[in-house]
C-alpha positions, 0 to 999 in steps of 0.5 A: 432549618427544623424542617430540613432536618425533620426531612432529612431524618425521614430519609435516613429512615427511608435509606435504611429501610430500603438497605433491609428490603435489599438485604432479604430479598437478594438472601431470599434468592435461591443459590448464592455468588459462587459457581456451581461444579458444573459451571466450574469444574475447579469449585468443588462442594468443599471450595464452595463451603469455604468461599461461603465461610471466608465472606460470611454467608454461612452465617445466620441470615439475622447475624449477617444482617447485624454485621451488613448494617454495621458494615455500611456505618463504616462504610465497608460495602463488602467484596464484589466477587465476580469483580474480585475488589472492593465494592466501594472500589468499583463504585468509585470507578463507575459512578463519575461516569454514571455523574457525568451522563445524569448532570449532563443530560439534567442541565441541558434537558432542564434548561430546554425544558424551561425554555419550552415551557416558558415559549408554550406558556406566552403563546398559549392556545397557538396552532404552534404550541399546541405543536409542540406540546403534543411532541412533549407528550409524545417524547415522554411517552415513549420508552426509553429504550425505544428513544435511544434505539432511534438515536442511535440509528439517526445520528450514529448508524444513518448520519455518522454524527457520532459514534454509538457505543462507548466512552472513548475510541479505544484505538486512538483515545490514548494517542492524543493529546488533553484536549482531543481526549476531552473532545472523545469523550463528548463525542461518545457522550452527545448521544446517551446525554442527548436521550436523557435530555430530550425525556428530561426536557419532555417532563420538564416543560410541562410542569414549567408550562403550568407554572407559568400559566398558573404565574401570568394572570397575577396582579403584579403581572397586569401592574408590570403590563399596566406600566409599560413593559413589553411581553418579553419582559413581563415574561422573562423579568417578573413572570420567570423568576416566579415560576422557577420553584416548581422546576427547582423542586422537580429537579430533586425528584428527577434525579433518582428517576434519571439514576435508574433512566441511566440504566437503560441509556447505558446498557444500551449505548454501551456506557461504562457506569453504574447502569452496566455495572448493576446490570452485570453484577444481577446477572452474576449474582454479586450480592454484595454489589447489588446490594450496594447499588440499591442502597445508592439508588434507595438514597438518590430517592430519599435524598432527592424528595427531601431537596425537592421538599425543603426546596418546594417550602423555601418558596411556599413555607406553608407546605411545611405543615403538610409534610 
């Protein structure tokens, strides 16, 4: 317990010293949220003086700073001004989708990943797993962008499987019933999960093939060998369950990796969550939005090291005094 609350004070230091680094640099950045005259006739110097009045960004960069920290112990995120609400508002309304793609694509990818791994550990050296252990590799490789092109024109453009783009069909999804619009959306999920599941699985199975092969030379593997048990269950019943703490503590450093994989999925399956919204919201300058979205990512980091460290010393409680 000490050192679970040790590591999570360190990330509480780690979250607001990326909330400072996101504050200056997008302050540093020349011009502000508001359009210019020439982008918009209607905003005058004298309309632009008062915006920057009314949302504080005439003040001094230091007070600002004082009243944006402040801000966020409240847990006031500011106003989005290219999206004219809340930030916490847009937020709400973009990250449960954003949840939904990541817990989708992490389970399945780390679920086929551990299945990988466990089958490429007990038929090490195999003409097979060397097989598919290359296609790991190659898989991880492979930029994500890349991947969800040749997803998309597989499954969506040449074999009509699913649809590429989108959250829903906006010209039948409201016309059906709970369970057809359940099924609309898993639909326009299967593609964007399947990419993030295939990376997952990809980096998965390689961390879990070495635990396993570090595991299966034990004295407690050759005693359950000795008394008669069939490789099947020497690997799953003692071999398994022993390997897991390093996919366990994978799984907390892959989720601030998956948050900004996301991104890419989403911009380019079109998916309405935190990856689009930050893309957009850089593009128009939204400085309040920005900032928000990296603070959000600076604590998935913080706070998935931590898991991944407290998870990493419940199984070896030596690592403690290392951190």
């Amino acid at each position: 317990m000490r050192f679970a609350l040790r590591r999570a004070g360190q990330a509480a230091i780690v979250i607001v010293a990326v909330a400072t680094l996101a504050f200056v640099l997008i302050h540093l950045a020349p011009g502000d949220p508001f359009p210019t005259a020439l982008d918009d006739p209607s905003l005058t110097d004298a309309v632009r003086a008062r915006l920057r009045a009314q949302f504080g960004f005439d003040r001094p960069l230091f007070e600002q700073y004082l009243r944006f920290l402040w801000n966020y112990l409240r847990g006031d995120f500011g106003w989005s001004v290219a999206r004219n609400m809340p930030v916490a508002t847009a937020i709400a309304d973009a990250l449960p989708r954003t949840v939904l793609l990541m817990a989708t694509g992490l389970v399945a990818g780390t679920a086929g990943g551990v299945a990988l791994g466990t089958w490429q550990a007990a038929r090490r050296g195999s003409g097979a797993e060397r097989l598919v252990g290359l296609g790991a590799v190659v898989v991880y490789a492979v930029p994500e962008f890349l991947l969800a092109m040749g997803m998309i024109a597989l499954f969506a453009l040449r074999l009509r499987w699913f649809p590429m783009s989108g959250i829903v069909d906006a010209r039948s999804h409201d016309a059906l019933g709970a369970a057809g619009r359940a099924a609309d959306v898993l639909r326009h999920l299967a593609l964007p999960a399947a990419t993030l599941a295939l990376v997952v699985a990809a980096s998965v199975s390689r961390y879990h093939r070495a635990a396993m092969l570090a595991v299966l030379p034990e004295d407690y593997i050759r005693t359950a060998r000795a008394k008669g048990l069939s490789e099947r269950d020497v690997v799953l019943r003692h071999a398994l369950p022993n390997a897991m703490g390093a996919v366990l503590a994978l799984g907390g450093l892959l989720i601030p990796a998956l948050f900004g994989g996301a991104a890419v999925i989403e911009k380019f399956f079109d998916w309405p969550g935190m990856g689009r919204l930050m893309f957009n919201a850089a593009l128009g300058r939204d400085y309040h939005l920005v900032v928000a979205g990296v603070v959000l990512s600076g604590a998935l980091v913080a706070a998935g090291t931590a898991i991944a460290d407290v998870v990493a010393a419940a199984f070896d409680p030596a690592q403690e005094l290392d951190a």
